[in-house]
C-alpha positions as semicolon CSV with decimal commas, in nm:
position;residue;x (nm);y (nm);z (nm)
1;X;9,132;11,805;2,491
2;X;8,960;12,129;2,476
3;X;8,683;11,991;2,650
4;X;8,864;11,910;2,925
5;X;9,043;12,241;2,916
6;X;8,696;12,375;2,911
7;X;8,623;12,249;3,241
8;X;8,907;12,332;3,437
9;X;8,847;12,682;3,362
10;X;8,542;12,659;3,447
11;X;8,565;12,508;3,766
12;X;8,817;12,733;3,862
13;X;8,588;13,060;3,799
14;X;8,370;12,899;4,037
15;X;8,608;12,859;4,350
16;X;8,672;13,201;4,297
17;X;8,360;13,342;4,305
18;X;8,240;13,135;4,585
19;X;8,552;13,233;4,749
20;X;8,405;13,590;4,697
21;X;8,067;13,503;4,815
22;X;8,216;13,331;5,189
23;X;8,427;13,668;5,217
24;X;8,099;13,877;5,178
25;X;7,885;13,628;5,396
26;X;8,150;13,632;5,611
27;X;8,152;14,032;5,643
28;X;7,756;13,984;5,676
29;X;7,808;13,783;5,999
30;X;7,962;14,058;6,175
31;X;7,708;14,182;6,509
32;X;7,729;14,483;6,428
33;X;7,644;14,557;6,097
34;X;7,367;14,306;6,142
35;X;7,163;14,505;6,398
36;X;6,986;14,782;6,290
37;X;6,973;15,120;6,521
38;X;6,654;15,058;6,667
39;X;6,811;14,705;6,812
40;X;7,127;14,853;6,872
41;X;7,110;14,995;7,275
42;X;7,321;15,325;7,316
43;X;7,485;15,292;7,637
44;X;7,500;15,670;7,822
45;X;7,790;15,906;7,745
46;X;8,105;15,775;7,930
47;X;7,945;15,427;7,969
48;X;8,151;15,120;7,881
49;X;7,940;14,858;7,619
50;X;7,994;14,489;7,601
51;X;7,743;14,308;7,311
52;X;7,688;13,930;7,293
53;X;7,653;13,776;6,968
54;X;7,284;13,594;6,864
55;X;6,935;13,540;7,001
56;X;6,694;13,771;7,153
57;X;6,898;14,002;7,412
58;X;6,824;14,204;7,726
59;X;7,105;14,453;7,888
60;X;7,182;14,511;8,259
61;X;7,295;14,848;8,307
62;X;7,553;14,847;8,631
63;X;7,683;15,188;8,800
64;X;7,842;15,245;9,097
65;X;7,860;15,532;9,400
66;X;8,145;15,648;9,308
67;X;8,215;15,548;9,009
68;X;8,535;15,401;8,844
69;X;8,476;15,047;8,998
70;X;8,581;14,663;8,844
71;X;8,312;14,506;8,726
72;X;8,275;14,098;8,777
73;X;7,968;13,985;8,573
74;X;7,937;13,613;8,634
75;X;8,260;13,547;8,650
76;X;8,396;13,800;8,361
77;X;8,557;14,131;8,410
78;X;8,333;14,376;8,217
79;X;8,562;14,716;8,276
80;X;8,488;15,028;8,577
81;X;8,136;15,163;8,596
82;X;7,932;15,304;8,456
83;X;7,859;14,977;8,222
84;X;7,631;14,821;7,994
85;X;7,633;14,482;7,929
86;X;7,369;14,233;7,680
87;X;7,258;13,895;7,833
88;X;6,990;13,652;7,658
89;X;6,658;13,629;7,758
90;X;6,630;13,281;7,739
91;X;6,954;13,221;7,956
92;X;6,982;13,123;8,302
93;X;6,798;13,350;8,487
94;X;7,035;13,382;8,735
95;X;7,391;13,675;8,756
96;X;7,613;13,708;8,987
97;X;7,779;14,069;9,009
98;X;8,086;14,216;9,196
99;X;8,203;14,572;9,223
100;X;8,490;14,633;9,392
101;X;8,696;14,957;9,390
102;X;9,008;15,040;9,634
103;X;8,941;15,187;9,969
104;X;8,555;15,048;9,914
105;X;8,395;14,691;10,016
106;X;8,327;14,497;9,776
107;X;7,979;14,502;9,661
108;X;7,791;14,193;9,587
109;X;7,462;14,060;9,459
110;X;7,276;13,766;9,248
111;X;6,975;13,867;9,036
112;X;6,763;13,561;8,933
113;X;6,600;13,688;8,635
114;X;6,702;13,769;8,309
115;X;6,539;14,077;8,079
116;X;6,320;14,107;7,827
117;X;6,408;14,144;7,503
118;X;6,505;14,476;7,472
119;X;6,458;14,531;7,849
120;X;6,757;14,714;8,034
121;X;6,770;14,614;8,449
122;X;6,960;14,881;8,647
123;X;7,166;14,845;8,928
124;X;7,318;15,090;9,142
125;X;7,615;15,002;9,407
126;X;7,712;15,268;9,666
127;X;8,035;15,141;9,838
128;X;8,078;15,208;10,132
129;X;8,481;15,320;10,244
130;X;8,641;15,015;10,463
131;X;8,723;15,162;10,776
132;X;9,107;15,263;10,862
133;X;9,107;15,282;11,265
134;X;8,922;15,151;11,553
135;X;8,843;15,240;11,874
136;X;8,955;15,108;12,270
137;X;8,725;15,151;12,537
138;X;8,894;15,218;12,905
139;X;8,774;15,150;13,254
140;X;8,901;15,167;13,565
141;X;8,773;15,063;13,961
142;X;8,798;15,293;14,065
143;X;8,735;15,538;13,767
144;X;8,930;15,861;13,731
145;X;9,256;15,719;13,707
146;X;9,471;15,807;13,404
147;X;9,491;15,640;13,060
148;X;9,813;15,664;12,854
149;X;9,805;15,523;12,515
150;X;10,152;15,406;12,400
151;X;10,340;15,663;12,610
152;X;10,157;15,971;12,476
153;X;9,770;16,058;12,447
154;X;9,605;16,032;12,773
155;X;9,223;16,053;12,852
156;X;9,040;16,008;13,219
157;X;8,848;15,667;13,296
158;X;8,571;15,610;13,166
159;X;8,697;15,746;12,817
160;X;8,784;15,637;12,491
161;X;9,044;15,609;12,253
162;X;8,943;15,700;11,882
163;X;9,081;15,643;11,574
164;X;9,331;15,387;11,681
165;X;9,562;15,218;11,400
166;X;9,502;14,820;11,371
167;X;9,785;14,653;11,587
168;X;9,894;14,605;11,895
169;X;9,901;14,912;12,173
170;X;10,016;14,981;12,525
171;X;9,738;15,125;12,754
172;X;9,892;15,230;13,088
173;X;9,673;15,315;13,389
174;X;9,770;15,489;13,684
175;X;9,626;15,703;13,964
176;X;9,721;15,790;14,311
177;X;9,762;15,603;14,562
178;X;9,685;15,289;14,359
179;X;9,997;15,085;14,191
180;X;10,025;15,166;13,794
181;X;9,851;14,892;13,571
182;X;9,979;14,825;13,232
183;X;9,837;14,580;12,897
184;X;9,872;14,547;12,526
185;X;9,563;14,528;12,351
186;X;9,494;14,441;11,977
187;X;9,264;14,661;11,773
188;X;9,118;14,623;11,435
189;X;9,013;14,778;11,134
190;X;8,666;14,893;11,222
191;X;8,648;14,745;11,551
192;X;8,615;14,849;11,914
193;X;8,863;14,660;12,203
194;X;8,768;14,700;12,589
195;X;9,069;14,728;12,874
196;X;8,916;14,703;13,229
197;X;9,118;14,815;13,503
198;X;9,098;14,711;13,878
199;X;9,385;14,921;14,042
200;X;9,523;14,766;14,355
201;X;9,585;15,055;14,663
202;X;9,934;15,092;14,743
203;X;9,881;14,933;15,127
204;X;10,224;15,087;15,275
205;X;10,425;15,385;15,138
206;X;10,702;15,617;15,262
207;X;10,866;15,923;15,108
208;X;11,224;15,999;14,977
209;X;11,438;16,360;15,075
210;X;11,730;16,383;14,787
211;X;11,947;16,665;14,781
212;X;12,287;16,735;14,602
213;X;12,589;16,989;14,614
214;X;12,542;17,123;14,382
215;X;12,148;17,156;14,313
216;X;11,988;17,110;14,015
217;X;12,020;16,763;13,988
218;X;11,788;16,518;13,786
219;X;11,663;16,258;14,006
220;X;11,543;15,946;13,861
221;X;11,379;15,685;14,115
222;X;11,397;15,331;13,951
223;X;11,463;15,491;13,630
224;X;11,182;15,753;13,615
225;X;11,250;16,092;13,615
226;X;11,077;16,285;13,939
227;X;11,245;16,659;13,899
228;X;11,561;16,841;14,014
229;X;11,704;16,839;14,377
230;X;11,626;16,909;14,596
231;X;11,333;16,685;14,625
232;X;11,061;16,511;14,823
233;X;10,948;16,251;14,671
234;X;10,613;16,099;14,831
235;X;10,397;15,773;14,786
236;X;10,654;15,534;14,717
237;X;10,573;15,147;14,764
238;X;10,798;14,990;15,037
239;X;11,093;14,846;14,964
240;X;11,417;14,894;14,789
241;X;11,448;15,140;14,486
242;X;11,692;15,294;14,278
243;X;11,831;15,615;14,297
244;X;12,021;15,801;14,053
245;X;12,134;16,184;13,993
246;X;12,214;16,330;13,723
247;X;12,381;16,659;13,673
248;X;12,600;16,755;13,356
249;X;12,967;16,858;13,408
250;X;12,946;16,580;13,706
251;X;12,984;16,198;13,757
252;X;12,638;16,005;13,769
253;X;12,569;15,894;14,111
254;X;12,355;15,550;14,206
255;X;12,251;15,439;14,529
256;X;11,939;15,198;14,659
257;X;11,755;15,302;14,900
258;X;11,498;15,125;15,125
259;X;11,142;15,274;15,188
260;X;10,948;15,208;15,489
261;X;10,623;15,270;15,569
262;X;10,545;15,609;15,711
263;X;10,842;15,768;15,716
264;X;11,065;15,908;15,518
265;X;11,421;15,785;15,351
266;X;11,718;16,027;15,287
267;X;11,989;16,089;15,047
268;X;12,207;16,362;15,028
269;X;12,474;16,351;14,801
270;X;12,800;16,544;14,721
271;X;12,854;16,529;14,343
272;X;13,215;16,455;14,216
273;X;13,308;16,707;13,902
274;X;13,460;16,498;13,597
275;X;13,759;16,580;13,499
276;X;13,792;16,857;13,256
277;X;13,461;16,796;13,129
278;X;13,431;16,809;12,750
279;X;13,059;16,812;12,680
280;X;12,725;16,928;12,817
281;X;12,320;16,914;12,802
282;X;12,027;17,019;12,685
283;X;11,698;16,976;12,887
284;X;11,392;16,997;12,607
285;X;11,058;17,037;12,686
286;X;10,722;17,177;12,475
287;X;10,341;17,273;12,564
288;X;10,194;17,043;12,427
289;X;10,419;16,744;12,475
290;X;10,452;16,520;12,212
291;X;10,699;16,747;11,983
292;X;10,950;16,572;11,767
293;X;11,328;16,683;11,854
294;X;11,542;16,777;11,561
295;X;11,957;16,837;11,733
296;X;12,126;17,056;11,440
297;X;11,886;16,873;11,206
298;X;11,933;16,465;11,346
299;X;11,588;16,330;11,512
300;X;11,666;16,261;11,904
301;X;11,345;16,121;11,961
302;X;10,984;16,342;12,165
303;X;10,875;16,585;12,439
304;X;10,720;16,388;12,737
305;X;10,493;16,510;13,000
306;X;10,660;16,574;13,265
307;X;10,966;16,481;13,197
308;X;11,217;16,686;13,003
309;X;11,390;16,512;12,734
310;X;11,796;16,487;12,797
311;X;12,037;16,577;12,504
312;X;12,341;16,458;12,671
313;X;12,707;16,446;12,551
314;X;12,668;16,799;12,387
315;X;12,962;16,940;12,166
316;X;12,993;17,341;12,386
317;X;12,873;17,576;12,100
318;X;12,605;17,691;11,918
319;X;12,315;17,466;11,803
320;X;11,979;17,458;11,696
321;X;11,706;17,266;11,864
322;X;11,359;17,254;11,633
323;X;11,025;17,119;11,762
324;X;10,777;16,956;11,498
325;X;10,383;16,851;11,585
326;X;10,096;16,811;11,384
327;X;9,853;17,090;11,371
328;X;10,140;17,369;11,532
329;X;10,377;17,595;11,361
330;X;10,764;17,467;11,413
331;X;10,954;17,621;11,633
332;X;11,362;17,648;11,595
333;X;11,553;17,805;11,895
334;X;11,939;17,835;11,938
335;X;12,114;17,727;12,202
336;X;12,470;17,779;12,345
337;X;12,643;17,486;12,540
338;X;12,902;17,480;12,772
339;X;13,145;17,215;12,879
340;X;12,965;17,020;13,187
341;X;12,670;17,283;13,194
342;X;12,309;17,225;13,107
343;X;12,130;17,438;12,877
344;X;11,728;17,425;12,867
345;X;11,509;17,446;12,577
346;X;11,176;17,573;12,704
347;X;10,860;17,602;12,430
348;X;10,473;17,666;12,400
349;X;10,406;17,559;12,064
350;X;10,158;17,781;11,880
351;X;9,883;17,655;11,669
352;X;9,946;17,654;11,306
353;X;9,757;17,850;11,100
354;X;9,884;17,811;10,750
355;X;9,836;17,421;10,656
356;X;10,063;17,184;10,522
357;X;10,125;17,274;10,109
358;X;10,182;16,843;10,024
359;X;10,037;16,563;10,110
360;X;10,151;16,181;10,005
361;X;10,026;15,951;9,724
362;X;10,060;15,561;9,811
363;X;10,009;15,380;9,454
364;X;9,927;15,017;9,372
365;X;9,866;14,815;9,064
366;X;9,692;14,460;8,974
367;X;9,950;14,326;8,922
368;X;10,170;14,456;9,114
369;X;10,550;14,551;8,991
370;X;10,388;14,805;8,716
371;X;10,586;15,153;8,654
372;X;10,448;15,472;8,777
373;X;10,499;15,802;8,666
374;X;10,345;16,085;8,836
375;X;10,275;16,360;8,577
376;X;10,449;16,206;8,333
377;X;10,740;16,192;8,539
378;X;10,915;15,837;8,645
379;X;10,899;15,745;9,030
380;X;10,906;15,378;9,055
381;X;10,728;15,031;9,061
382;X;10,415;14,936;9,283
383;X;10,388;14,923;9,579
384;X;10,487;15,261;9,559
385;X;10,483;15,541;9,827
386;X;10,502;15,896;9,689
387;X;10,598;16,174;9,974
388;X;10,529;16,570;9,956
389;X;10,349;16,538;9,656
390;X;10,225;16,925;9,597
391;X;9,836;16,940;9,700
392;X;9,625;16,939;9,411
393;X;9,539;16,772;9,075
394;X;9,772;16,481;8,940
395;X;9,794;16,212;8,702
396;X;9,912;15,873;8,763
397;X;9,979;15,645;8,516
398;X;10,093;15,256;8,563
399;X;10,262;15,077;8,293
400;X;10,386;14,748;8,235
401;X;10,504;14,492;7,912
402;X;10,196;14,331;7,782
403;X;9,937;14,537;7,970
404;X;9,724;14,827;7,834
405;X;9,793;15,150;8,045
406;X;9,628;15,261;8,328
407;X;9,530;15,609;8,432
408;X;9,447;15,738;8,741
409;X;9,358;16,084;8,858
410;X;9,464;16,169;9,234
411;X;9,320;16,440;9,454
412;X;9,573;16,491;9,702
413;X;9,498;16,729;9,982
414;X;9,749;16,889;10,196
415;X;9,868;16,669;10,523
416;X;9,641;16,375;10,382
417;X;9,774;16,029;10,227
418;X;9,563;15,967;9,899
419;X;9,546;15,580;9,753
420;X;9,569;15,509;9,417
421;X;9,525;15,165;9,246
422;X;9,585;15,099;8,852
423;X;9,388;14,813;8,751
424;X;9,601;14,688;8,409
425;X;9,430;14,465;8,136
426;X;9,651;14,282;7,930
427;X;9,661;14,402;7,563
428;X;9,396;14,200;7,368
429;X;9,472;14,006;7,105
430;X;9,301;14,037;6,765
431;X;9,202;13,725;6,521
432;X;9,322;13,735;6,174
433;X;9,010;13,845;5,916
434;X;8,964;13,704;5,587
435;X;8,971;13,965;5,302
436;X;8,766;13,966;4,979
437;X;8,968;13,902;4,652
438;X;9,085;14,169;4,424
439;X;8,811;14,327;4,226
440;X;9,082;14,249;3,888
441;X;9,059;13,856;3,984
442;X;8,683;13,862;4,029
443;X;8,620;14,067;3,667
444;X;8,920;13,801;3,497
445;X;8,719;13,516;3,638
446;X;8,395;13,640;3,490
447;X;8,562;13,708;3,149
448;X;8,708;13,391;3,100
449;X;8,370;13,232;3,127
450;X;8,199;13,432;2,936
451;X;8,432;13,315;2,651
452;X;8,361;12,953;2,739
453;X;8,010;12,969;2,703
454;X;8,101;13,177;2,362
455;X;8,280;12,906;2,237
456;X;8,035;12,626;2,318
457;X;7,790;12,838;2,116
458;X;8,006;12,851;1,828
């Protein structure tokens, strides 16, 4: 019986101290403490460093132009560049690597060789920006008619239209004597699209002689404004056309009117006062055109060349008209209406000199749906669009459940829209690690046999 009560203790002192030994061989297996300095690579200051576990290794240093880019390395996401990452020697000698940052193509490239042992391969991306606008190309037979882009910008044929935003445009061409030719052409990111223009002449025209009582009519032919009464207006195609006049404080008046060739059509028109009118207008107009029109603070829509822009049905009072355009200093005049009179709002816009104090942040995240604060401060979930942000340094952080945070820092520049994207990695999970027993159990264990061995003595 003691025997046997012997040998249980004495197998039992042995599972624990091999227990002991696997937690210590174990703690031996781990990569790092197994390489000495001289094996171990240190990556430059700031660079991320992945390790592989085993064999004979080689490293492929990867940096980008800029830097802060995803790194794909055959298939696994490595972190932003700079990087450092180990590969064996005796693997296949062939890597596929991506770099891809927002606003940038994405860089690609295979390398079919692996390093030597203790070798380091650099590569170097510079990305190159993906382009935001493209261009359209005009011509015209014959040339020096005039190009309108989408009711605004004009330019003379042969000319071109830069920095276009992908989509679908209006170009309008039109020049004397020759009848107006309109298309919608698609441009892309990057690209250049062509519009080629054969005007047809105008073969027979006549003229038209309005006048009103009282003057100072508008006078729209076929719904285009042509200037106040009284009024010639030449080079019209033959045929019928609407006529219509427009004076505040008075009833609108229509009439169609033929045109033939060579001569010249009349219409001469007595205006009928409303009844106790109870509003008026306000003509607007700007040098340059293309000012947006704030009434008492509301948007009414832009200046257009040649064409004052009506502000009808006009409370009489006071009220402010202001003019906006990029690149001029707003200009705010006050205006005093009068029951079925028409005020005019007359302005050269002067050049700004003081530019705009914010720009605008647009942030997204991978994945999408991630929080964003802005300085600390809570603005939303991507896709996110951040308006007068104050020019200058900021910090944007993206969170979300189950993702590490990501910072960002943005460089926003006054009157400029700055990207940001947060690329989140999910929060890594850690395996559990065995701990070596007690030091108590170890020096009981060691005890109790050396009273066995005592005892078989005696």
């Amino acid at each position: 019986m003691l025997n046997l009560m012997r040998s249980t203790v004495l197998i039992f002192c042995l599972l624990c101290i091999m227990s002991l030994g696997g937690g210590l061989a174990t703690g031996a297996e781990t990569p790092f403490e197994s390489l000495t300095p001289e094996q171990t690579p240190m990556p430059p200051e700031g660079m991320a460093y992945r390790q592989q576990i085993g064999g004979d290794v080689g490293y492929y240093s990867i940096s980008s132009v800029p830097s802060g880019a995803d790194v794909i390395f055959d298939g696994k996401f490595l972190g932003e560049t700079p990087v450092v990452t180990e590969v064996y020697v005796t693997g296949t000698p062939s890597h596929s690597i991506s770099i891809s940052k927002y606003g940038y193509n994405t860089w690609t490239m295979t390398y079919n060789q692996n390093p030597s042992p203790g070798q380091t391969i650099y590569v170097n991306a510079n990305l190159q920006p993906v382009v935001q606008t493209g261009t359209i190309q005009v011509s015209s037979s014959p040339s020096g008619a005039i190009a309108r882009l989408d009711g605004g910008l004009t330019i003379t044929t042969p000319g071109n239209f830069m920095y276009v935003t992908p989509g679908y445009h209006t170009v309008e061409i039109s020049m004397a004597g020759y009848f107006p030719y309109s298309t919608s052409v698609s441009v892309s990111a990057g690209g250049t699209s062509s519009v080629s223009a054969s005007l047809s002449p105008m073969q027979t025209t006549g003229s038209l002689r309005v006048t009103s009582s009282p003057s100072g009519a508008e006078v729209y032919v076929d719904e285009i404004y042509r200037g106040y009464t009284p009024l010639t207006v030449g080079s019209l195609s033959t045929g019928r056309h609407a006529v219509r006049l427009h004076l505040s404080g008075y009833q609108d008046y229509t009439q169609n009117v033929d045109i033939s060739t060579g001569s010249q059509s009349t219409v001469s028109v007595s205006l009928t006062p409303l009844y106790q009118p109870t509003t008026g207008d306000i003509l607007v107009s700007s040098v340059p055109d293309g000012a947006a029109i704030y009434f008492d603070g509301n948007y009414r829509g832009k200046t257009l060349h040649g064409n004052p822009f009506d502000i009808t049905g006009v409370a009489p009072g006071t009220h402010t008209v202001t003019l906006l355009k990029s690149g001029y200093q707003d200009s705010s005049t006050t205006v005093v209406v009068a029951a079925g009179q028409t005020s005019t709002v007359s302005v050269s816009l002067t050049p700004g000199s003081v530019p705009p104090a914010t720009g605008d942040i647009t942030a997204q995240s991978s994945p999408s749906g991630a929080d964003v604060y802005l300085d600390n401060v809570y603005k939303g979930f991507t896709p996110l669009s951040l308006h007068d942000v104050p020019a200058g340094s900021h910090v944007v952080t993206f969170r979300m459940p189950g993702y590490t945070d990501a910072q960002v820092s943005a460089q926003v520049a006054a009157g400029q829209t700055t990207p940001v994207m947060g690329m989140l990695s999910p929060v890594p999970t850690t395996a559990p690690t065995r701990s070596p027993l007690p030091i108590t159990i170890v020096a009981g264990a060691l005890a109790i046999i050396g009273v066995y061995f005592l005892g078989r003595k005696h």
